[in-house]
C-alpha positions in Angstrom: -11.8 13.7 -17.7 -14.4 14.4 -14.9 -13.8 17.7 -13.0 -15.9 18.0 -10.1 -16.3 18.9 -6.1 -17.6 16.1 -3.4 -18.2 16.9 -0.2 -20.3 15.0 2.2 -21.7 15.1 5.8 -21.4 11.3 7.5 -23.6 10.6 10.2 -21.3 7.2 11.8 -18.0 8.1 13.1 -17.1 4.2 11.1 -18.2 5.2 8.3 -16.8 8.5 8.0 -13.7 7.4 8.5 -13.8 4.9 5.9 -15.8 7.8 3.7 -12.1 9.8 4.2 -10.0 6.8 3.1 -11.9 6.7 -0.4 -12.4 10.5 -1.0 -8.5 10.5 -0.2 -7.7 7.9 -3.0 -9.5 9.7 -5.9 -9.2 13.2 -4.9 -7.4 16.5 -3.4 -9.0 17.3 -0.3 -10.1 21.0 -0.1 -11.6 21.1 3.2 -12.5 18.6 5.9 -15.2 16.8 4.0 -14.7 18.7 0.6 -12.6 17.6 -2.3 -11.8 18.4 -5.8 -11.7 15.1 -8.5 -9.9 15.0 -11.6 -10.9 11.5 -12.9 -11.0 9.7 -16.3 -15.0 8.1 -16.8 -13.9 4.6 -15.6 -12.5 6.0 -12.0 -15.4 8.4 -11.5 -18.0 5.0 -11.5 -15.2 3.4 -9.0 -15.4 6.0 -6.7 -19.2 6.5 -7.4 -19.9 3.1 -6.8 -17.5 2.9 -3.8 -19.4 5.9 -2.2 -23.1 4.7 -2.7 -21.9 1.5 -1.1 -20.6 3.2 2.4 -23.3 5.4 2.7 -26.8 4.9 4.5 -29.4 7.4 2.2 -31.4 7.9 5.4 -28.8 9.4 7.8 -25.7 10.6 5.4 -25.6 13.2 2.6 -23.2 13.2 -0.5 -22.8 15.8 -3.4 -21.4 16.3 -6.1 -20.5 19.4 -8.1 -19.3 19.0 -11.6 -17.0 21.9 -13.2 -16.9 22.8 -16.7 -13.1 23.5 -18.2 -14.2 27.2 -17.2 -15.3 27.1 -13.7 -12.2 25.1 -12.7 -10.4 28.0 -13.9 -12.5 30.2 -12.1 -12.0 28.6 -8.6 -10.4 31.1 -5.9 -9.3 30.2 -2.4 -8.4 32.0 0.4 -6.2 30.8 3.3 -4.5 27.6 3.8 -4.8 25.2 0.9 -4.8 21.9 1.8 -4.1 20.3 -1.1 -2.6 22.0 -4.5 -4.5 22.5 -7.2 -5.8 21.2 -10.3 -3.8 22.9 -13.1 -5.9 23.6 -15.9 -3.2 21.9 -18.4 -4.9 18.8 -16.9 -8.3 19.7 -18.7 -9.2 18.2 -22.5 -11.6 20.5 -24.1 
């Protein structure tokens, strides 16, 4: 499994909508534009691929933040969650 943040900064309304829809179907959103992903290899190149087709590389901005086993552990929030989190039972070391 692929543990990892994405957040991104759209510059279309369109296609930030759309950008919600897919970041809403393979993750837990965190924040407006952030989410945490917990995906097997073959869904991470979905959603990768899904991604680099919405976005325009001159006017949008996508990251991502991959988490070893041990940083997931390590995340702390403060405040309303949004979404719950990923337990660590989900991780294969």
């Amino acid at each position: 499994m692929e543990h990892f943040i994405f957040c991104y900064d759209i510059a279309q309304p369109g296609r930030l909508q759309r950008m919600e829809k897919i970041a809403e179907s393979f993750g837990n959103r965190l924040q407006d534009s952030v989410f945490e992903c917990l995906l097997d290899p073959k869904d991470t190149v979905r959603f990768r691929a899904r991604v680099e087709k919405l976005i325009v590389k001159s006017e949008d901005s996508v990251i991502y933040i991959r988490l070893c086993a041990a940083c997931g552990r390590g995340i702390e929030h403060i405040g309303v969650r949004k979404a719950p989190p990923v337990e660590a039972t989900e991780f294969i070391v």
